[in-house]
MDAnalysis code that builds the backbone (N, CA, C; Angstrom):
import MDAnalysis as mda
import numpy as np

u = mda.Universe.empty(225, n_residues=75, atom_resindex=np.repeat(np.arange(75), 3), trajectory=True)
u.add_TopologyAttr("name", ["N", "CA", "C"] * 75)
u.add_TopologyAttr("resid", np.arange(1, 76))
u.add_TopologyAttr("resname", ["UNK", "UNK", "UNK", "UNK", "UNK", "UNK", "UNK", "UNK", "UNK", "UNK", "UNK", "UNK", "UNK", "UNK", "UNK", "UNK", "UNK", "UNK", "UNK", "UNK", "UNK", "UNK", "UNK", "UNK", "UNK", "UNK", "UNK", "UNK", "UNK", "UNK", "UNK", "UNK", "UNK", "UNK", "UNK", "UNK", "UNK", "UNK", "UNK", "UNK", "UNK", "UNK", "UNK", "UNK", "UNK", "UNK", "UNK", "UNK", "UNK", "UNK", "UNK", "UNK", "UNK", "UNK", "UNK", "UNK", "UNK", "UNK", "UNK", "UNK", "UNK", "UNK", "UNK", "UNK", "UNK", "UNK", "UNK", "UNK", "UNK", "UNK", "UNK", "UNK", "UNK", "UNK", "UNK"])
u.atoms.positions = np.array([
    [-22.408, -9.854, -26.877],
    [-22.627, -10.845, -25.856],
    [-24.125, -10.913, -25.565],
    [-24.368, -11.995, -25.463],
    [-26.022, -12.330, -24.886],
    [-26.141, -12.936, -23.418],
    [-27.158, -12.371, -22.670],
    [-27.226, -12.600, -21.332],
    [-29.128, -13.026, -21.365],
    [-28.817, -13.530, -20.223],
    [-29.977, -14.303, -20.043],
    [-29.964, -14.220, -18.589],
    [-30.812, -13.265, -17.792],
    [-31.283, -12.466, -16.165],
    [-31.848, -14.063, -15.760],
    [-31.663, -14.172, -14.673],
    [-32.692, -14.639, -13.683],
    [-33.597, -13.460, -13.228],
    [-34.499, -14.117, -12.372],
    [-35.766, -13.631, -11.606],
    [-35.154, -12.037, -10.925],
    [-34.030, -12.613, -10.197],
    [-33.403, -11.774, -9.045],
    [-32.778, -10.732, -9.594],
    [-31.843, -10.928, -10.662],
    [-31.039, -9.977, -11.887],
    [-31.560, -8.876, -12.445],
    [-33.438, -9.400, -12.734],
    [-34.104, -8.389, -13.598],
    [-34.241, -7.551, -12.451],
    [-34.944, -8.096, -11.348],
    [-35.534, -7.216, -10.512],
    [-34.898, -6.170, -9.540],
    [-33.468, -6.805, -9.415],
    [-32.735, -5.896, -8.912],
    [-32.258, -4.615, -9.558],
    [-31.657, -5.016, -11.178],
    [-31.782, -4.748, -11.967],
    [-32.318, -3.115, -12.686],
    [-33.880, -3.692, -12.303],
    [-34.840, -2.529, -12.663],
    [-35.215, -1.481, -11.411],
    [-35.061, -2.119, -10.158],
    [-35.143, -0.794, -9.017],
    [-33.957, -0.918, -8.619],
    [-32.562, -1.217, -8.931],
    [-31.531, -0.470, -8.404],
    [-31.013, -1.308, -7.016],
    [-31.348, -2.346, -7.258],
    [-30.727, -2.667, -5.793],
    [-29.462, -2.648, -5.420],
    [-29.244, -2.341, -4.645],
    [-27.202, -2.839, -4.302],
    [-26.860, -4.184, -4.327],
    [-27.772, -5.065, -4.166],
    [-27.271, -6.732, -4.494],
    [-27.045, -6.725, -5.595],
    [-27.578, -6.186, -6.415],
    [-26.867, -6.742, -7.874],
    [-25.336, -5.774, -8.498],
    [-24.391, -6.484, -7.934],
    [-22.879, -5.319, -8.222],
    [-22.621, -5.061, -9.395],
    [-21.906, -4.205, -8.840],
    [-21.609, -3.027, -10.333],
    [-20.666, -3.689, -11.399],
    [-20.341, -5.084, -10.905],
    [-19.841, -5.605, -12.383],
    [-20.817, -5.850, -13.020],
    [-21.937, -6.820, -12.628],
    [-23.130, -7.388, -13.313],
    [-24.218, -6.031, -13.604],
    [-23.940, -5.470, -13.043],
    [-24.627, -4.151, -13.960],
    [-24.189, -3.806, -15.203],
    [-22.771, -4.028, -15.172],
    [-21.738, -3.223, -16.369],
    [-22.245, -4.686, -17.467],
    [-22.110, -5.586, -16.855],
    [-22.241, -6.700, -18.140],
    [-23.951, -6.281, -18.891],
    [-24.810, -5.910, -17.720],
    [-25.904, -6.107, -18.675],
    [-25.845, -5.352, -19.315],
    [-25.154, -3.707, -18.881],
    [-25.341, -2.369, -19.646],
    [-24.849, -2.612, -21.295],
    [-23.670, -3.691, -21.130],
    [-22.810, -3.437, -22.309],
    [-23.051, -4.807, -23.430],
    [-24.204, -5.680, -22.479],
    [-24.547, -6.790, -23.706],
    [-25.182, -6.642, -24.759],
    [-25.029, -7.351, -25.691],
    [-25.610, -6.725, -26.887],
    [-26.658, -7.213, -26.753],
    [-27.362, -8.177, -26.255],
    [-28.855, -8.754, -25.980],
    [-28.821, -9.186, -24.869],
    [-30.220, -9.165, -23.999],
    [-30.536, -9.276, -22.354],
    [-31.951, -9.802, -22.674],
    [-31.784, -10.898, -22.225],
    [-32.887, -11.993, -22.083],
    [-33.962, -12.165, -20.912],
    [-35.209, -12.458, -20.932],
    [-35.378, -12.686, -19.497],
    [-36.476, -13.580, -20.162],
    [-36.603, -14.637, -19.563],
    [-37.183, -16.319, -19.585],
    [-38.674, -16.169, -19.148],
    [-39.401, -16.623, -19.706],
    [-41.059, -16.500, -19.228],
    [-41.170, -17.184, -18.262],
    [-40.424, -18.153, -17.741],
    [-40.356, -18.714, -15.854],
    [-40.209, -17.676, -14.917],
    [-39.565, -16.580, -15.528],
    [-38.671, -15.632, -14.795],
    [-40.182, -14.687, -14.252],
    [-40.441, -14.244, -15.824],
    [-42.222, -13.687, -15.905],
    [-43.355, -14.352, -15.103],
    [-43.139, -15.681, -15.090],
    [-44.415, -16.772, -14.308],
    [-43.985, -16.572, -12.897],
    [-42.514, -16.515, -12.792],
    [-42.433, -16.324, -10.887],
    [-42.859, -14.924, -10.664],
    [-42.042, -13.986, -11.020],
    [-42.719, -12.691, -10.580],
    [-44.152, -12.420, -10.665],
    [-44.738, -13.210, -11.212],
    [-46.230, -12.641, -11.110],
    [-46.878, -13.498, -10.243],
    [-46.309, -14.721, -10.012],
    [-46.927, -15.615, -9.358],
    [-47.221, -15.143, -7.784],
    [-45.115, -14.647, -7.529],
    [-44.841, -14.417, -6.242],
    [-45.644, -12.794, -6.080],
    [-46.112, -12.433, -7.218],
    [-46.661, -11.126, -6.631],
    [-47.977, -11.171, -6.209],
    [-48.637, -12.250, -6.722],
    [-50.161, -12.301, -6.140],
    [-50.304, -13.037, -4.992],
    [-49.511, -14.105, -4.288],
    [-49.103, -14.354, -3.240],
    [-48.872, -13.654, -2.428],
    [-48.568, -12.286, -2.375],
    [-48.192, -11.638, -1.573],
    [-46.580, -11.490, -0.968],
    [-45.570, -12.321, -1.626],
    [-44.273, -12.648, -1.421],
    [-43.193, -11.882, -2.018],
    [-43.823, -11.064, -2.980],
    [-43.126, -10.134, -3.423],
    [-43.820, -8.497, -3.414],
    [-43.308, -7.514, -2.634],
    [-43.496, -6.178, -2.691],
    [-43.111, -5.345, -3.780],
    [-43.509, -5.059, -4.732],
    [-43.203, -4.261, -5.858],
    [-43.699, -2.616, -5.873],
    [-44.602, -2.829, -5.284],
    [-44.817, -1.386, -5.045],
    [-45.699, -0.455, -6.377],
    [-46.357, -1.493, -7.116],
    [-46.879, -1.381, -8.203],
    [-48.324, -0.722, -8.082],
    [-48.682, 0.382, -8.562],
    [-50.092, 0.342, -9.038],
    [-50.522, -0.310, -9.841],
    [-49.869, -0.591, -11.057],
    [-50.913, -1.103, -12.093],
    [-50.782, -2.175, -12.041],
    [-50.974, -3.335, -12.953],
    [-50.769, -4.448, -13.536],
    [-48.993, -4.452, -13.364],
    [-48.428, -6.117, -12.617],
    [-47.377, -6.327, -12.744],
    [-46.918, -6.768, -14.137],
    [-47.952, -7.083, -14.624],
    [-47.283, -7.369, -16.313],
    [-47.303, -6.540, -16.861],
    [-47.567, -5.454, -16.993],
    [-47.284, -4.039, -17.275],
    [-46.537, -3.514, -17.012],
    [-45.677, -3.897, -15.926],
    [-44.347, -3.183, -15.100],
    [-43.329, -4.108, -15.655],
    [-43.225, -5.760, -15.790],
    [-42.798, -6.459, -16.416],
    [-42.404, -5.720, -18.198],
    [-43.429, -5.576, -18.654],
    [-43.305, -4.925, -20.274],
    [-42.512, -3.662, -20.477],
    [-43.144, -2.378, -19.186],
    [-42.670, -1.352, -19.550],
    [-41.273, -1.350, -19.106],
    [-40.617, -2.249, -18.128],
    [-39.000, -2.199, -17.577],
    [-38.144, -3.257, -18.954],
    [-38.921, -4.268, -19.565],
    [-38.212, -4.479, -20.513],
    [-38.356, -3.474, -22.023],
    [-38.965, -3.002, -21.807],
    [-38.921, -2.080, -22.963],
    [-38.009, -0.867, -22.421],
    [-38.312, -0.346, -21.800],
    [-37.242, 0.581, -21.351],
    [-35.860, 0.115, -21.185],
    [-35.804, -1.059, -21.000],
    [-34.004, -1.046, -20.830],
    [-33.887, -1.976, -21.827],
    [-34.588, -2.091, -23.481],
    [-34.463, -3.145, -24.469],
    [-33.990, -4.538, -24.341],
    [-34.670, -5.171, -23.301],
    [-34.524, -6.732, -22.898],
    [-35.746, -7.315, -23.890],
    [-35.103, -8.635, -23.977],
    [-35.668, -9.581, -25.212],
    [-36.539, -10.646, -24.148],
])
């Protein structure tokens, strides 16, 4: 199965939120490919230099972007 995250999906996603339920966890765990859209990439970085999103990042958010899709093998 192939999945394709929104904005909210990845991010919950990657720190664990409780909004994203434990079915849609189980789907991403068990898809065979997990997508995430360069709109998806353009909002999170957008909303992070805005100040609208708290990430809690030292480094570079596109770096946190790269290393959470590499770590959980999203396309």
């Amino acid at each position: 199965m192939r999945l394709l995250l929104d904005t909210h999906a990845f991010l919950w996603f990657v720190v664990d939120d409780k909004r994203l339920s434990p079915d849609a966890k189980k789907l991403i765990g068990d898809a065979d490919e997990v997508l995430l859209s360069w709109a998806s990439i353009w909002e999170i970085i957008i909303k992070n230099s805005l100040g609208q999103l708290k990430l809690g990042v030292e480094g570079s958010v596109i770096s946190l972007i790269q290393d959470e899709m590499r770590r959980n093998s999203f396309d």
